[in-house]
C-alpha positions in Angstrom: 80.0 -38.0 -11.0 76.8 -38.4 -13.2 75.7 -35.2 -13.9 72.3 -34.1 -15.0 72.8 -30.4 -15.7 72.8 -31.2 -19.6 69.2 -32.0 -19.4 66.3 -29.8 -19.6 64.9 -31.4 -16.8 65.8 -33.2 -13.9 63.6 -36.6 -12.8 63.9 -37.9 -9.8 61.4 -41.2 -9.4 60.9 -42.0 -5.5 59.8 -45.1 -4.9 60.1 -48.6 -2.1 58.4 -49.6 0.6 55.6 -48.2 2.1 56.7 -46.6 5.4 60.1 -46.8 4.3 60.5 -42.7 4.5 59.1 -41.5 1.1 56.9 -38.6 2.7 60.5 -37.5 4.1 62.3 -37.6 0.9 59.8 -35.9 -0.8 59.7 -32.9 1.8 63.5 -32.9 1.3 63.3 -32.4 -2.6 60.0 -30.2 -2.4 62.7 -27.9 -0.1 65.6 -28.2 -2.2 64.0 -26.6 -5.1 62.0 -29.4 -6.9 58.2 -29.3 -8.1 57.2 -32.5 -6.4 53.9 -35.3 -6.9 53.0 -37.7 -4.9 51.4 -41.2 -6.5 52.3 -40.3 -9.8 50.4 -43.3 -12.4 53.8 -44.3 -14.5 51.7 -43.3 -17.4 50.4 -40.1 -17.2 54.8 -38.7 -16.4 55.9 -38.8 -19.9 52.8 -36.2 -20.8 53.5 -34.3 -17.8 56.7 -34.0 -19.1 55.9 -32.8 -22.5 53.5 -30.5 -21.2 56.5 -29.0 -19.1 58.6 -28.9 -22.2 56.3 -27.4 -25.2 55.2 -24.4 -22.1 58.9 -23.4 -21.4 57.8 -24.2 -18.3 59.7 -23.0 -15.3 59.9 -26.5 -13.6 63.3 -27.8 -14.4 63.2 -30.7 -11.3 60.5 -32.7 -10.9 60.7 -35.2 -7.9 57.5 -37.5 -8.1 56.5 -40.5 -5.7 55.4 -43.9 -7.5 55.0 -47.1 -5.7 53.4 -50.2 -5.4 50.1 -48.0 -4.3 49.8 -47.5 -7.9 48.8 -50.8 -8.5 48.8 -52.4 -12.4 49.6 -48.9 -13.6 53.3 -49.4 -11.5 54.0 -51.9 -14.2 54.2 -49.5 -16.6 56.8 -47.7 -14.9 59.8 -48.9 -17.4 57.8 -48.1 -20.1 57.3 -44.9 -19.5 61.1 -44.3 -18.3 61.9 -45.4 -21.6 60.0 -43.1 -23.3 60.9 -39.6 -20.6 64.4 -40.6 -22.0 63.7 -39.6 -25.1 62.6 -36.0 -24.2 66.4 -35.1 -23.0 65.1 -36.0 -19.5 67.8 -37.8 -17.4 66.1 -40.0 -14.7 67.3 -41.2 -11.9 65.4 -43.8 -9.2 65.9 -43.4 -5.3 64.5 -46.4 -3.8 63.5 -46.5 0.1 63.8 -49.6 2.0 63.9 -51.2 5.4 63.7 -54.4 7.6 60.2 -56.4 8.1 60.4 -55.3 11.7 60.7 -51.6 11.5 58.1 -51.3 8.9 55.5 -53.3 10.8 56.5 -51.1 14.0 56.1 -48.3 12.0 52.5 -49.2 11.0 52.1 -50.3 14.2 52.6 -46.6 15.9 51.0 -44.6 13.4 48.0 -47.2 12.9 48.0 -46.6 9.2 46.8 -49.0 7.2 49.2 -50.7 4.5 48.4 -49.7 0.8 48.3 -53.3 0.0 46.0 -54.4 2.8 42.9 -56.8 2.0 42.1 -57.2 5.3 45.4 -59.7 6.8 48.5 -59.8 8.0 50.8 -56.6 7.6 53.6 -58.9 7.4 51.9 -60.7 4.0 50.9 -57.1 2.0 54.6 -56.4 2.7 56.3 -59.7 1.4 53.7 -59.2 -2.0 55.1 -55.6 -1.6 58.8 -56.6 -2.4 57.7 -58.9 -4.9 56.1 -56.5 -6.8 59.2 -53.8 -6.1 62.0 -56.5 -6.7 62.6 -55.0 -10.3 62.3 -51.5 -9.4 64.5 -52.0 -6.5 67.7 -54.2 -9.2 67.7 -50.9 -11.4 67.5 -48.5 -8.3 70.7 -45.9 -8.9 70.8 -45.5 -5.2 69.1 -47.7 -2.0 68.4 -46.3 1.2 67.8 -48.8 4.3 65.6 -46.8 6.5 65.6 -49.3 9.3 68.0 -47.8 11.8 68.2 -43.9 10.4 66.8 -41.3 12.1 64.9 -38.6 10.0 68.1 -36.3 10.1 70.2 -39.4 9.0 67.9 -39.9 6.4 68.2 -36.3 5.2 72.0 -37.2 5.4 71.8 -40.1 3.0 69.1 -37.9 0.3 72.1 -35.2 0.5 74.6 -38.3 -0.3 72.4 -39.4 -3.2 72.0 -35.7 -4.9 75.6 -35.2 -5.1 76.9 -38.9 -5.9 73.8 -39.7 -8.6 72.9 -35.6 -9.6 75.5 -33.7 -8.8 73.9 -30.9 -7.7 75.1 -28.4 -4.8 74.4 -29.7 -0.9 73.1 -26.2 -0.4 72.0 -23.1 -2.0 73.4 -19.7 -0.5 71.3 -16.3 -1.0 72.7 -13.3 0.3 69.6 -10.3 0.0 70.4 -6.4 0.1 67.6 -4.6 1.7 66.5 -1.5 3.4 65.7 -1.1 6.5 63.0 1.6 6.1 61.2 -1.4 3.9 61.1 -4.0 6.8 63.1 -6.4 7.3 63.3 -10.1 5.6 61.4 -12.1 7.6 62.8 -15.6 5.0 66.6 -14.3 6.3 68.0 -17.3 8.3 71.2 -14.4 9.3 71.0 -10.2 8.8 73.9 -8.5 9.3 73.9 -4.3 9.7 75.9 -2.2 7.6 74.5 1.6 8.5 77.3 2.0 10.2 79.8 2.6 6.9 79.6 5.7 5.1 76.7 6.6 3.1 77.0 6.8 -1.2 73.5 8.4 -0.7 74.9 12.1 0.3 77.4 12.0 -2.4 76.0 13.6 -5.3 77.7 11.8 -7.8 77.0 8.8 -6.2 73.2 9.4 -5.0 71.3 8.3 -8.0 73.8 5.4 -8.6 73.4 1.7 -6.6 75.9 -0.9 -5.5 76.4 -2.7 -8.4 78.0 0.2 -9.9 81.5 0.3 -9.4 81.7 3.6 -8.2 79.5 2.5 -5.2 81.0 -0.3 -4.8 85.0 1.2 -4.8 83.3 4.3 -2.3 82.0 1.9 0.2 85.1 -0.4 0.4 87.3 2.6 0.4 87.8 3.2 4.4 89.8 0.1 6.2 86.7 -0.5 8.6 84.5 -1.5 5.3 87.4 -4.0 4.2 88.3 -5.6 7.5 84.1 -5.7 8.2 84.0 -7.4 4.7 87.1 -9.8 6.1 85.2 -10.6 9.4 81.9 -10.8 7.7 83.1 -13.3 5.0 85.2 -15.2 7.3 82.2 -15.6 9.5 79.6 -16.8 7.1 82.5 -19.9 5.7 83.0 -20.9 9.3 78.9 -21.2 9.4 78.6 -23.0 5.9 79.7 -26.6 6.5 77.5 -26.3 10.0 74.4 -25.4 8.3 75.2 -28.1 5.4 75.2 -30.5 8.4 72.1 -29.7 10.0 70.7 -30.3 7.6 69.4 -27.1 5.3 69.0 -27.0 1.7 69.0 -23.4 1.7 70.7 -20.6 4.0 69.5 -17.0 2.9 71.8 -13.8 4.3 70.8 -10.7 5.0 72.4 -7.5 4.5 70.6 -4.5 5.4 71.3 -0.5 5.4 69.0 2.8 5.5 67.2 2.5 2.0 68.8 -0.9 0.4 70.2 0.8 -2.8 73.9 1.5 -2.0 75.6 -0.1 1.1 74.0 -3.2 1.8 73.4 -4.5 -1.9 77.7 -3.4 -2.2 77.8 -6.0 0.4 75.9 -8.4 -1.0 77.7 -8.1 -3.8 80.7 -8.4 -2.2 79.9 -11.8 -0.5 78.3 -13.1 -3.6 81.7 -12.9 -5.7 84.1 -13.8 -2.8 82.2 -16.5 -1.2 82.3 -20.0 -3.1 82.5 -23.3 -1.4 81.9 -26.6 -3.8 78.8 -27.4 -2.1 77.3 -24.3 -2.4 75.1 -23.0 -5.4 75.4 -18.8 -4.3 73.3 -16.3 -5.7 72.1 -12.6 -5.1 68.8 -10.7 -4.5 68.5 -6.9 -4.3 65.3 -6.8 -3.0 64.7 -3.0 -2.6 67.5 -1.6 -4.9 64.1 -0.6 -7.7 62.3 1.5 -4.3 
């Protein structure tokens, strides 16, 4: 697998025909976790990029649209991959394609006209729109034919492509501790209960500790309804992981609540977050009220 996690930042040019699904694969890396732009000029990136770099900025995956819409700036395009590959940036190009037929169908239903258009035939701004992609399309490291996919088969294939050509997890997992008395999560896709266990909070050595202490977290998995809960809970949530993945989502985010989030639920959470690991899966953990 050609990984890109030794790079400070992660490119990923979209690019093909227009109508060919680039509005949907941007939407899938925009929820995946990637700062996304949409008719990026080829020479404006590389500065981007720098700018990015010199700010210790935050964006670390950068998804950007560039097509034939650009018009003579898209021949720069090369050029300026050239030169991003320079700045320890590893690129890699996803290019969208599909059949004459379903692309003038598809302009047909949404009455959109094509980028290219001078006033004739769609059919003609799309045959001058392969010519100028023919290039792009040779040094593509991965090729999508749109023609026949639904926009959930779609997603399928963009999953394909980030783990063949990144090698980055199908799905991020976040379990979040929380107290009831603060509201719930309304971002939690599942929230599971735990007021039911035995509360750290009126034991007095325990009180002023949270659940990343071990003390807390030995206390609440003590009693045998804690561990096989933990079991159940755990066994659960992997049962529902591969579903999810095949949904699609990009992200699942767990809930674990009690009273005041600061012992039980974030024991929990802990719990799940060191015993749950699936190679598809990036986990991580968010005590959201453990500071209240």
């Amino acid at each position: 697998m050609d990984s890109m996690s030794d790079s400070l930042i992660q490119l990923i040019i979209i690019t093909g025909m227009s109508g060919a699904g680039k509005t949907t694969a941007s939407h899938f890396f925009e929820d995946a976790g990637y700062f996304c732009m949409d008719n990026v000029p080829p020479t404006l990136l590389p500065k981007f990029i720098q700018i990015c770099l010199e700010a210790n900025s935050s964006i670390n995956k950068l998804a950007v649209v560039i097509d034939a819409r650009g018009g003579s700036f898209f021949q720069n395009l090369f050029s300026a991959i050239d030169e991003i590959k320079q700045m320890k940036v590893q690129v890699k190009i996803l290019f969208l394609e599909a059949s004459d037929n379903a692309l003038i169908r598809r302009f047909s239903e949404t009455r959109r006209k094509h980028p290219l258009n001078k006033g004739g035939r769609v059919s003609d701004d799309i045959k001058e729109e392969r010519r100028i992609l023919e290039m792009t399309r040779a040094k593509a490291d991965f090729v999508v034919d749109t023609s026949l996919l639904t926009g959930r088969e779609l997603q399928e294939e963009l999953r394909r492509f980030t783990q063949e050509k990144i090698g980055i997890k199908s799905m991020s997992v976040v379990f979040v501790s929380f107290g009831y008395k603060h509201g719930i999560p309304e971002d939690c896709d599942l929230i599971f209960d735990v007021r039911f266990l035995p509360n750290p909070f009126y034991v007095p050595e325990l009180k002023h500790l949270t659940g990343v202490d071990e003390a807390v977290y030995n206390y609440v998995f003590s009693s045998s309804i804690a561990e096989q809960y933990a079991q159940r809970l755990r066994g659960f949530i992997e049962f529902q992981i591969p579903l999810f993945i095949s949904e699609p989502k990009t992200r699942l985010q767990i809930g674990i609540g009690c009273t005041g989030g600061h012992h039980r639920s974030v024991a929990f959470a802990e719990y799940l977050f060191r015993n749950i690991s699936d190679p598809r899966i990036a986990t991580s953990v968010i005590h959201r009220d453990i500071a209240n």
